[in-house]
N, C-alpha and C positions, 0 to 999 in steps of 0.2 A: 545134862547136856542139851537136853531139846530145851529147854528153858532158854540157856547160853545162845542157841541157835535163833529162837522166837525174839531175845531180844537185840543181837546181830540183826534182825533180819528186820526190827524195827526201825533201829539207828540208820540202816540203808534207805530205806525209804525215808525215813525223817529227813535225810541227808539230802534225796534225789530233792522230795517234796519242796524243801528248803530253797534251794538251785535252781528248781523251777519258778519258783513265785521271784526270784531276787531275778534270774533272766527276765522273765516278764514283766517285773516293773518295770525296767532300765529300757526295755524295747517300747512300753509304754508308757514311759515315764517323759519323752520327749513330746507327743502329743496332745499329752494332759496338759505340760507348762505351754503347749503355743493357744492350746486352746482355751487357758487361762488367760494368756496375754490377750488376748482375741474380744475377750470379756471385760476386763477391765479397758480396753481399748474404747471399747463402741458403751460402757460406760462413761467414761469421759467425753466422750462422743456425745452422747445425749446430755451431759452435765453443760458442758458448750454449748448447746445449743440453747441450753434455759439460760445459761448466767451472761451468754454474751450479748442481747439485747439489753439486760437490767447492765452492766457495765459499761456498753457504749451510751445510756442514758445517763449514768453517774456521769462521764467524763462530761457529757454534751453540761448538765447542771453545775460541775466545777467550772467550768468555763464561763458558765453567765454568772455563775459566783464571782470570780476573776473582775469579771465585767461589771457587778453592779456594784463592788468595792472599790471600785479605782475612784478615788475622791473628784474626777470629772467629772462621771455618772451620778454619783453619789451627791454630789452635791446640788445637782440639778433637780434631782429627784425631790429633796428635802427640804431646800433653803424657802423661804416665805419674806416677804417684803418687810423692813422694819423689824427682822431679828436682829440679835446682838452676836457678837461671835462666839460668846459662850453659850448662848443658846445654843447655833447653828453647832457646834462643837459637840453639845453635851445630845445634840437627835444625831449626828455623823457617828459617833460611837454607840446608841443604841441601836441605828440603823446594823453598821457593820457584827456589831455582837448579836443583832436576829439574822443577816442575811445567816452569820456562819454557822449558827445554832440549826438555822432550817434546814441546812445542808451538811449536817455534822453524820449521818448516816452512809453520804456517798463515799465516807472514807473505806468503806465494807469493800466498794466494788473496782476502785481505783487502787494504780496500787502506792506502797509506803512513801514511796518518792514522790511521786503528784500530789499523794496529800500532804507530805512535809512541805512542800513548794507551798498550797493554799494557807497553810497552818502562818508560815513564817510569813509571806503577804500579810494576813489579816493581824499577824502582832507590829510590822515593818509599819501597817498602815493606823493602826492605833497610836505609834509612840509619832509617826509622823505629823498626826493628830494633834495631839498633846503639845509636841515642840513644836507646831506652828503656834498655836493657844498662846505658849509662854511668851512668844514672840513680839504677841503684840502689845501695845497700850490697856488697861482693861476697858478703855470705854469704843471699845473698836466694835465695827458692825459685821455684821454679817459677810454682805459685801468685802471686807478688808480682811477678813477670814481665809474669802473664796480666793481674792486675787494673791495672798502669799501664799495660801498650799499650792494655787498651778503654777506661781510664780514659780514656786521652789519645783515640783516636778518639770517646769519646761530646761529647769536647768540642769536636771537630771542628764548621763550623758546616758543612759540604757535605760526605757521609761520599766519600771521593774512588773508593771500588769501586762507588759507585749511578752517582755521575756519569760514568766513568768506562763501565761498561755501560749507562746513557743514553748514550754517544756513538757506542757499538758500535752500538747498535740503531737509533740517528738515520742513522750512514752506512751500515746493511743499506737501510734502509727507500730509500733515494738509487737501490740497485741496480733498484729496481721502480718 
């Protein structure tokens, strides 16, 4: 019988014991999750504050990316007196395959969408490349290279490097 008693009188207390700890989480179970939130908060916080300098410089470099690929830039840059157009052609396409290569990291900080925009640009602007190339005579210059790619862009009705960094600057503006 004291036995019976001793272990009744365990199960009670095991019982209280139990009841107490399971009240006490739940009365402290609320402070722990805000003060969890709290921490992960002001982590992010300081995550922000490191990556949003290095991502407002990605977007600022996709943009002069944008800019030195637009074959008006592009071709000023490059073209030399007494090239042929397949020359001027075959330095426009390793120009544009170093500009995007140099900048192929800022897809880290920008996001999917701006860089599917630069992506499709830089192939939009290779096959534009290419189909003006076929275009012409092969014994065509330089010079007659330059005047039908702007040709063909001034006839463009949306020039696709404005719209194109319109979209950069539409999903910067998203980040603030």
């Amino acid at each position: 019988m004291v036995i019976y008693n001793i272990l009744l009188d365990i199960l009670k207390l095991t019982i209280a014991g139990v009841g107490v700890v399971w009240v006490a989480f739940y009365l402290i179970k609320p402070y722990l999750d805000k003060n969890e939130r709290l921490q992960v908060l002001e982590l992010k916080k300081a995550a922000d504050n490191q990556t949003l300098p290095l991502r407002l410089q990605a977007y600022e470099r996709v943009t002069l990316l944008v800019e030195r690929i637009n074959p008006a830039n592009l071709l000023v840059r490059i073209s030399n007196a007494g090239q042929s157009a397949t020359e001027l052609h075959y330095l426009a396409l390793q120009e544009l395959s170093s500009e995007y290569q140099h900048n192929i990291t800022q897809q880290v900080y920008v996001s999917s969408r701006a860089w599917a925009v630069v992506r499709r640009l830089k192939d939009d602007t290779a096959n534009l490349l290419n189909t003006t190339l076929r275009g012409l005579p092969e014994n065509a210059t330089a010079l007659d290279f330059s005047r039908a790619l702007l040709t063909h862009l001034s006839q463009v009705e949306n020039n696709p490097y404005e719209v194109a960094a319109g979209m950069i600057h539409k999903d910067l503006e998203e980040l603030f």
